[in-house]
C-alpha positions in Angstrom: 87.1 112.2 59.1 87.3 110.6 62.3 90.9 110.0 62.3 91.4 113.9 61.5 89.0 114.5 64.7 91.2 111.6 66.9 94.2 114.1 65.8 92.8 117.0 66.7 91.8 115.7 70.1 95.6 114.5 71.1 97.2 117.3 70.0 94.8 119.6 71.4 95.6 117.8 74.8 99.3 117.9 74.7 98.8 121.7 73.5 97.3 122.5 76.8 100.6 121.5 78.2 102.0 124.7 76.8 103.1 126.9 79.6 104.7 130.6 80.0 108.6 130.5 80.4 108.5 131.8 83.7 106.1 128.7 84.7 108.9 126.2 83.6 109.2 123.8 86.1 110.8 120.2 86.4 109.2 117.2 87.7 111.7 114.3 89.1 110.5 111.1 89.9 113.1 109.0 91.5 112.4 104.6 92.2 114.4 102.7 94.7 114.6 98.9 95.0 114.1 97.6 98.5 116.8 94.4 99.8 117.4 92.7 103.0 120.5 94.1 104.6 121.9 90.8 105.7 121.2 88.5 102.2 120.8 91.4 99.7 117.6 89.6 98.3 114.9 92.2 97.1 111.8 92.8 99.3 108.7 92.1 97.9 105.2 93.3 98.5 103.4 90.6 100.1 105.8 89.0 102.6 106.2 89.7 105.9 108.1 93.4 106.3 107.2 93.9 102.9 106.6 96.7 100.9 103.1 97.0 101.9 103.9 96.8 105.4 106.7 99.9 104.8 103.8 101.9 103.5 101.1 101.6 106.2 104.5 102.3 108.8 105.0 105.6 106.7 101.1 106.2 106.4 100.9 108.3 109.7 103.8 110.7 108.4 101.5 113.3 106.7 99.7 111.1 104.4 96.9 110.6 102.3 96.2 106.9 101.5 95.0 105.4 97.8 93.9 101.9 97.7 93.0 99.3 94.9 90.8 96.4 96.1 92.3 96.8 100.0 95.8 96.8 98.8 97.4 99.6 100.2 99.4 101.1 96.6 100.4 105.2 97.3 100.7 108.0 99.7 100.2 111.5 98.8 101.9 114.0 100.6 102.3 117.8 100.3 105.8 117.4 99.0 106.0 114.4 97.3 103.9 111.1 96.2 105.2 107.8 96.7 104.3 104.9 94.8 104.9 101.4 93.4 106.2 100.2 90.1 105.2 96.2 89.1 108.2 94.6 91.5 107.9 97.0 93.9 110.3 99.3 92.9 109.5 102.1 95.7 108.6 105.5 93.9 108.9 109.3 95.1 107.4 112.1 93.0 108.7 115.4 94.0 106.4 118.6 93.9 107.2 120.0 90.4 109.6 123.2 91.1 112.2 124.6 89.3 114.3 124.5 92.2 117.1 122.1 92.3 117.3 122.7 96.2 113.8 122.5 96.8 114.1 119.0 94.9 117.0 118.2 97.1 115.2 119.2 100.3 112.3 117.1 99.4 114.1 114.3 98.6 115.9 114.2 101.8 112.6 114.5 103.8 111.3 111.4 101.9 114.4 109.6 103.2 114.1 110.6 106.9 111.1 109.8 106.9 111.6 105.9 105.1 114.9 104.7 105.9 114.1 104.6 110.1 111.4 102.3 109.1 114.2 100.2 106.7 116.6 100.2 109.6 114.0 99.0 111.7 113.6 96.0 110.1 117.2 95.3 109.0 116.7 96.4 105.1 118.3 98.9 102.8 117.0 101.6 100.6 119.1 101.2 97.2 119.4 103.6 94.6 120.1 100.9 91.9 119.0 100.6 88.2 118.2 96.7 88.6 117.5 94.2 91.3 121.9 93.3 92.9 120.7 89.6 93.6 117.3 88.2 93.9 115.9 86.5 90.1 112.7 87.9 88.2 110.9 85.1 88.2 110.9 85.4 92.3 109.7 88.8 92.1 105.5 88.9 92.4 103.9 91.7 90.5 102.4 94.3 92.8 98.4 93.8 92.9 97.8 96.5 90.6 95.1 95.7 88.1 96.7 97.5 85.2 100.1 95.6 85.9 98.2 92.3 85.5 96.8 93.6 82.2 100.7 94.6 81.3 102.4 91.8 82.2 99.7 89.4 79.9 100.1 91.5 77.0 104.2 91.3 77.4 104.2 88.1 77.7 103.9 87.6 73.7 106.3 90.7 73.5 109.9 91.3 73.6 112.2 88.8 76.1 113.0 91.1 78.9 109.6 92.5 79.1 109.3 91.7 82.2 112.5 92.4 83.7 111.4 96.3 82.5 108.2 95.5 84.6 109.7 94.3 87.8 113.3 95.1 87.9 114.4 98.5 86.4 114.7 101.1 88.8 114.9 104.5 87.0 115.4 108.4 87.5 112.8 110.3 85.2 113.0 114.4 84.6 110.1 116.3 83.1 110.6 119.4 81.3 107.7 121.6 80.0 107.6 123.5 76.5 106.4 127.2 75.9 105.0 126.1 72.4 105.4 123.8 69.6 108.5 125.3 68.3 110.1 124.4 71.8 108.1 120.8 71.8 110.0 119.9 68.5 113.1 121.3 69.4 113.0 119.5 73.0 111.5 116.2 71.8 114.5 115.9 69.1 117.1 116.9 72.0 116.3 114.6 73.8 116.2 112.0 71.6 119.1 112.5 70.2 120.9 112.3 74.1 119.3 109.1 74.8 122.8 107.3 74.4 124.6 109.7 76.3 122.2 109.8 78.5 121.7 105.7 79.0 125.9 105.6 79.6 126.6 108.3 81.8 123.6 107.1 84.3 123.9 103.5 84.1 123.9 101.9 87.3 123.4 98.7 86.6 125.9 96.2 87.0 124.0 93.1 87.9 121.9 91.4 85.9 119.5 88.4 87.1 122.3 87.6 89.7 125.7 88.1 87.6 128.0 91.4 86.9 126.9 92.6 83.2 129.6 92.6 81.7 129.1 95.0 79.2 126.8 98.7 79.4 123.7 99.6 79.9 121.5 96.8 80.3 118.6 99.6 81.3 118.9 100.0 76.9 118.9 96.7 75.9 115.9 95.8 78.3 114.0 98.4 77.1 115.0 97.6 73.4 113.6 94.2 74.1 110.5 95.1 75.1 107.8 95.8 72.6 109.1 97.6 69.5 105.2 99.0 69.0 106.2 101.2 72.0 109.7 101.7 73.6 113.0 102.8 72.4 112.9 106.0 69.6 109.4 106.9 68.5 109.9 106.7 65.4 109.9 109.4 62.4 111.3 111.9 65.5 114.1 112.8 63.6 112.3 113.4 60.3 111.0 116.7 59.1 108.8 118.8 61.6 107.8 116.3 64.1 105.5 118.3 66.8 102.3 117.6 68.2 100.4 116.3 64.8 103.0 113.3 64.2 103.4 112.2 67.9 99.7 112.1 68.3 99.5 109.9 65.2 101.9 107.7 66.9 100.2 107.3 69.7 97.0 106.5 67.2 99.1 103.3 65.6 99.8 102.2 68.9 98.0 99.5 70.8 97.0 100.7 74.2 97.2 97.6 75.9 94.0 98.6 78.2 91.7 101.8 78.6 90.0 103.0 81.2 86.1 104.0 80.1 84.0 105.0 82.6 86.3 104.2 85.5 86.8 100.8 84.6 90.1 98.8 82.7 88.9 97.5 79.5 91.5 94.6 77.7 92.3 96.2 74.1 94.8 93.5 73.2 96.1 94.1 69.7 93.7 96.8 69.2 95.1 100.0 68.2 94.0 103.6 69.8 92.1 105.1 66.8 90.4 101.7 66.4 89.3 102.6 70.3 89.0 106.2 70.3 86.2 108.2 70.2 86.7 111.7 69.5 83.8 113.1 71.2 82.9 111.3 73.9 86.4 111.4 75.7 87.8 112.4 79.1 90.6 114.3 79.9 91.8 111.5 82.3 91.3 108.7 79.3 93.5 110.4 77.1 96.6 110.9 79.7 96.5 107.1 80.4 96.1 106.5 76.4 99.4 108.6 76.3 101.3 106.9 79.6 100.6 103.3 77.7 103.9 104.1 75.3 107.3 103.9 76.4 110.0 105.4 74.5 113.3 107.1 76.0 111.0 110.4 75.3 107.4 110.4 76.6 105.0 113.2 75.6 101.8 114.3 77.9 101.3 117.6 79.0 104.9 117.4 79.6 108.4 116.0 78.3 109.7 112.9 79.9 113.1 112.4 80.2 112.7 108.2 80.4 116.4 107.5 79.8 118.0 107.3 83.4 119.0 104.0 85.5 118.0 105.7 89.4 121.3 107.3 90.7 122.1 107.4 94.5 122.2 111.2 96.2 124.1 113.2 95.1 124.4 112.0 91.3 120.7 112.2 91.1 120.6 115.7 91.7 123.7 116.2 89.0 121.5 114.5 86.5 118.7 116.4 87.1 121.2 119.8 87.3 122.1 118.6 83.9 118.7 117.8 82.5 118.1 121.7 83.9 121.1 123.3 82.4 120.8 121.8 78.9 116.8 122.0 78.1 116.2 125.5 80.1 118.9 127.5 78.9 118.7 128.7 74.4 121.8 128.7 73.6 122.5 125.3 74.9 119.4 124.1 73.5 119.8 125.5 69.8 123.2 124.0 69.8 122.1 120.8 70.6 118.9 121.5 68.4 121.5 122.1 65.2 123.0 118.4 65.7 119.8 116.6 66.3 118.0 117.8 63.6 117.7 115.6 60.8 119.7 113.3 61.7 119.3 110.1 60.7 117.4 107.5 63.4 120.0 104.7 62.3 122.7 107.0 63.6 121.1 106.9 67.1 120.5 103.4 67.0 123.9 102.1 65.6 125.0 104.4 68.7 123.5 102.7 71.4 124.5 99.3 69.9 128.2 100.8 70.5 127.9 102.2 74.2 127.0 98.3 75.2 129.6 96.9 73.5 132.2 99.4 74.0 131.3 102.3 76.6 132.5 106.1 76.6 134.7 104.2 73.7 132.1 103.9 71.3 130.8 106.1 68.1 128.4 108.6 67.3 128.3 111.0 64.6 131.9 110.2 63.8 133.2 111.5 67.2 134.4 109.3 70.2 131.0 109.3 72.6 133.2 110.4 75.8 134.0 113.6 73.6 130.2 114.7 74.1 130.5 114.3 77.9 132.3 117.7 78.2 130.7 119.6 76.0 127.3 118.6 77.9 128.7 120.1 80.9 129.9 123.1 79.7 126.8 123.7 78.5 124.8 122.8 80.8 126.4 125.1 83.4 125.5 127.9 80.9 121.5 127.3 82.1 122.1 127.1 85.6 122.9 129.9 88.2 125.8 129.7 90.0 124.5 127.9 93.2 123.3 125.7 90.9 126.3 124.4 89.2 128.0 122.9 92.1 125.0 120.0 92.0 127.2 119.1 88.7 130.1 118.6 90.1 129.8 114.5 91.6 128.4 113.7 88.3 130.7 115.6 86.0 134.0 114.4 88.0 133.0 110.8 87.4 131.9 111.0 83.6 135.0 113.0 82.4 137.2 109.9 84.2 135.2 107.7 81.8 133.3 106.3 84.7 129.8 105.5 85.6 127.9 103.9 88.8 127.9 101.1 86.8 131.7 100.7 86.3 132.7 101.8 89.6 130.1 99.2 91.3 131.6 96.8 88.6 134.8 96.9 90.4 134.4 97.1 94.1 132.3 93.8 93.4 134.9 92.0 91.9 137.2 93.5 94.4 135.0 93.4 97.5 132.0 91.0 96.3 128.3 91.7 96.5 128.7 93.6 100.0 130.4 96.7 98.1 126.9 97.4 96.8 125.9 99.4 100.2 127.5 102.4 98.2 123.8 102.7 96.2 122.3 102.5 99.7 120.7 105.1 101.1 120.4 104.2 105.1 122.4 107.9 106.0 119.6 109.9 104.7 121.9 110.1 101.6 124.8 111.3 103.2 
């Protein structure tokens, strides 16, 4: 009986995320690593210029301050809320709209208001998927008491656990869902892109100080991890799948941490419905209970789109035109619906195995994975109004030449060395 009432109690909560069509919105949140313009080492949080020194600079600029233990961790502003990941990583949250120029706008406001302070102290604002030079194990953790917790827990996890923690740099898109019809239909979607999705994004062609000579390391990381909670959740491709199985996912999971009362409680090895208790939650308790997984697809109140290295301007705003044109637009959707559904899980597995070894060359579902990269375009262009579909245009232009960020980058280092890099840097307000 209790484990019913534990059901009913997630899936009531992601329910409430159910919003009116013409309340859609899409959330972006887009992290930046931080480097020294002369050395191209990452900049930490404690050292001198570091990031916490960045924040209080940009504190006066129309902000609201949050603080853990006199650590100075977010700002809140009207448009946008900036905050840390473990390493660092420097965060923006845009103001959920449906607007893609309203996103844009925002996004270049954060940078006007940042990079001065960067240029001011000889450092560079990169739009990169993992650190260009400076090794892990010299990266602090942020002061953060949940990232302590995290980083403890991984420690008897996957290998690279910690590279996820303090060196991944990513470009996330929320989508909402009018009901659970359009949950299921979404969630598998989504799912099913997460290798397209992984290639055409990757912009990561360093890894711990050496060009990666194959794709996507942002997959393999993440693959190596914890399998209790990253990569496909699995069963998504099975049957139904809406809000009953994902909250009995969540339920099998160990939450690493809770929050009761305020405080973080260590859970260890614990799983959720060993910790939860029906009736005497909070709203708040359950949405960090739900942000402690983290597969390619993340469910709150919301649909995360977790699949994205970060992308310098404008390919951000052609991924996030993409992410717009493909989940917001039926007949788009319901085509991609009819090839996701049942499929089989292995099939999206054995084709992420093939974009690292092999690229836009590899597999899936018996086609050649670049032949996917025009029909998402097309299709995509179908959901989005005509202002709109110029945002696709950088992105689209470097995907049908079989190319990525991560290629390109690839190249101009070997050609140009490390230097090349200032391509992913944002120091012309992302001109």
């Amino acid at each position: 009986m209790q484990y019913e009432e534990q059901i009913k109690t997630i899936v009531a909560f992601i329910k409430s995320g159910e919003k009116e069509k013409k309340d859609f919105n899409l959330g972006v949140e887009i992290e930046h690593i931080v480097i020294k313009k002369e050395s191209f080492d990452s900049v930490t949080y404690y050292e001198e210029e570091g990031i916490q020194v960045i924040l209080n600079k940009l504190a006066p600029q129309g902000y609201t301050l949050k603080y853990e233990d006199n650590y100075l961790l977010a700002l809140e502003g009207k448009t946008e809320i900036i905050t840390l990941e473990p390493g660092g990583q420097l965060e923006v949250s845009m103001s959920p709209t449906m607007d893609i120029k309203e996103i844009e706008a925002n996004y270049l406001n954060f940078l006007k208001k940042v990079i001065p302070i960067l240029e001011e102290q000889n450092q560079l604002l990169m739009a990169i998927g993992y650190h260009p030079k400076t090794s892990i194990k010299d990266i602090p953790f942020n002061p953060k008491t949940r990232y302590q917790y995290m980083a403890d827990y991984f420690k008897k996890k996957g290998k690279y656990a910690h590279n996820m923690m303090k060196g991944t740099a990513s470009l996330q898109v929320v989508i909402d869902y009018a009901n659970e019809e359009d949950f299921i239909k979404k969630f598998k979607v989504a799912n099913f892109l997460s290798p397209l999705l992984h290639l055409m994004t990757d912009n990561a062609p360093i890894f711990e100080g050496e060009v990666f000579e194959k794709n996507s390391i942002r997959n393999i990381i993440w693959e190596n991890t914890d399998k209790d909670r990253s990569s496909i959740v699995p069963g998504t491709f099975k049957g139904k799948f809406g809000y009953r199985e994902y909250a009995e996912y969540i339920l099998n999971t160990p939450p690493i941490f809770i929050i009761k009362d305020g405080a973080l409680i260590p859970t260890y090895d614990k799983k959720v419905k060993d910790l939860l208790d029906p009736y005497h939650v909070t709203q708040e308790e359950i949405s960090h209970i739900l942000s402690m997984v983290f597969p390619d697809v993340r469910v709150r109140k919301y649909i995360e789109i977790r699949m994205g290295d970060t992308l310098p301007y404008p390919l951000n705003l052609g991924y996030i035109a993409l992410i717009k044109g493909l989940f917001y637009n039926e007949i788009a959707l319901e085509y991609l619906y009819e090839m996701a559904n049942n499929l089989e899980e292995e099939k999206v597995r054995q084709a992420k195995e093939d974009i690292i070894e092999k690229g836009f060359e590899g597999r899936y579902k018996c086609k050649v994975i670049y032949d996917f990269v025009p029909v998402l375009f097309d299709l995509a262009k179908k959901g989005l109004k005509e202002e709109e579909k110029g945002y696709l245009k950088t992105l689209e232009n470097l995907t049908r030449h079989e190319k990525n960020p991560a290629l390109l980058s690839k190249r101009l280092i070997k050609s140009k060395g490390i230097e090349a890099l200032t391509w992913c840097a944002l120091n012309r307000y992302g001109g």
